[in-house]
C-alpha positions in Angstrom: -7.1 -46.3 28.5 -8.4 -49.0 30.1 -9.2 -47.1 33.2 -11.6 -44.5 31.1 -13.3 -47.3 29.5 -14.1 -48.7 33.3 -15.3 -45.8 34.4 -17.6 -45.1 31.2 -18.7 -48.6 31.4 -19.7 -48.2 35.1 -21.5 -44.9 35.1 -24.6 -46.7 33.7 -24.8 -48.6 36.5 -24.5 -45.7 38.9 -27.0 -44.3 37.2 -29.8 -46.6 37.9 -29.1 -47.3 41.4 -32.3 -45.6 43.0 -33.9 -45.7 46.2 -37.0 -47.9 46.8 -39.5 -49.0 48.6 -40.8 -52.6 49.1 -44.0 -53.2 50.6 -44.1 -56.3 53.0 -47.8 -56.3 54.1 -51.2 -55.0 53.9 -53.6 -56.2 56.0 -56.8 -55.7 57.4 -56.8 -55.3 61.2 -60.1 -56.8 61.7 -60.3 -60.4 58.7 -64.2 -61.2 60.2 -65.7 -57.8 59.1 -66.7 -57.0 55.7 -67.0 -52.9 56.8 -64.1 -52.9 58.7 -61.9 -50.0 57.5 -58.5 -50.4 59.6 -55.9 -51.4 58.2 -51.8 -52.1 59.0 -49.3 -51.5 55.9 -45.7 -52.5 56.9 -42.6 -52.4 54.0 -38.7 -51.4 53.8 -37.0 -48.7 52.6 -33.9 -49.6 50.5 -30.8 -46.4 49.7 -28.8 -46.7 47.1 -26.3 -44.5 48.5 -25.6 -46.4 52.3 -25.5 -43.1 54.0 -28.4 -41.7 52.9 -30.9 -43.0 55.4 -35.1 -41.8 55.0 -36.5 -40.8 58.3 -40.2 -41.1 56.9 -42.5 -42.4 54.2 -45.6 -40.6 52.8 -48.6 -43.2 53.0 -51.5 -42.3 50.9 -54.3 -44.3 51.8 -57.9 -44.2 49.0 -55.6 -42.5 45.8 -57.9 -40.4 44.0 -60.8 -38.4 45.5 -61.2 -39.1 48.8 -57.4 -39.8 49.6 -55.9 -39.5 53.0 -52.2 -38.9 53.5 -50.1 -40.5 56.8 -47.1 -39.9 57.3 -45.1 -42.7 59.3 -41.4 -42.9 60.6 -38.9 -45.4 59.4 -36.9 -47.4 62.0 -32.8 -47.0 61.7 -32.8 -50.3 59.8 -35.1 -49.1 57.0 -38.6 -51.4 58.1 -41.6 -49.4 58.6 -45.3 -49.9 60.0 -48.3 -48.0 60.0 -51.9 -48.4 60.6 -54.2 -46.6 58.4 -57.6 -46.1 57.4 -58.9 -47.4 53.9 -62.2 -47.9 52.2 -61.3 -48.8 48.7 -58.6 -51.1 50.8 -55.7 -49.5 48.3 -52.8 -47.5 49.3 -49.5 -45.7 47.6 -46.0 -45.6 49.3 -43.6 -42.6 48.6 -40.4 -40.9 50.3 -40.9 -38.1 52.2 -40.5 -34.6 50.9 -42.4 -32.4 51.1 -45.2 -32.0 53.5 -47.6 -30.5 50.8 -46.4 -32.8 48.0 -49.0 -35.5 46.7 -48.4 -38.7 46.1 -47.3 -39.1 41.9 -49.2 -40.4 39.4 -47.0 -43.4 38.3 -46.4 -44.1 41.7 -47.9 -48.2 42.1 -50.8 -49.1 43.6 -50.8 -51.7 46.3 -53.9 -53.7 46.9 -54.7 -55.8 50.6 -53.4 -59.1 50.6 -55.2 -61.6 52.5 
C-alpha cells in the first residue's frame, strides 16, 4: 500500500519535469554603435530526461513581422552560441523541430543586456 501511494505521490513530479532553455547572454557585437545590428545570443539547454540530448535550437531573431529564423547547433554539454542579426534588438529561443515550425506565441521574449 505504501508503495502505490509513492508512486501516486511521485507522478506529479514526473510530470513537470520539462526541458528548457536558459539564456546566458545577449549582446551586441559592436557596444560604440547606435545602428549596429550584430548581435551574439549564447544560453544552455537543460533535459529532463538525461538521455535525451537536443542537437539544435531555433533562434528567432525581430518576433513579429519582419522575423528572421537561425538555426544554431548545441555543443554535447548543452551550451550554445550564435551570432544573429537584430533591429528591434529582441530575440525568442525554442527546441528544434520542425524546420517550417515558427517560433510559439507564449514563447518569452529576451531583450539585449548590456
Amino acid at each position: 500500500m505504501k508503495l502505490i501511494a509513492l508512486i501516486l505521490l511521485s507522478m506529479p513530479l514526473i510530470a513537470f519535469a520539462r526541458d528548457e532553455i536558459k539564456i546566458l547572454s545577449f549582446v551586441m557585437n559592436d557596444h560604440a554603435s547606435n545602428t549596429a545590428t550584430g548581435a551574439e545570443i549564447c544560453g544552455t539547454v537543460n533535459s529532463s530526461d538525461r538521455r535525451k540530448k537536443f542537437e539544435k535550437v531555433v533562434i528567432t531573431s525581430d518576433p513579429g513581422r519582419n522575423a528572421a529564423i537561425y538555426v544554431a547547433n548545441v555543443s554535447p554539454n548543452g551550451v550554445f552560441c550564435h551570432n544573429i542579426r537584430t533591429i528591434t534588438r529582441k530575440a525568442q529561443v525554442d527546441f528544434f523541430r520542425d524546420e517550417r515550425r515558427r517560433a510559439a506565441d507564449d514563447l518569452p521574449i529576451y531583450t539585449l543586456t548590456k
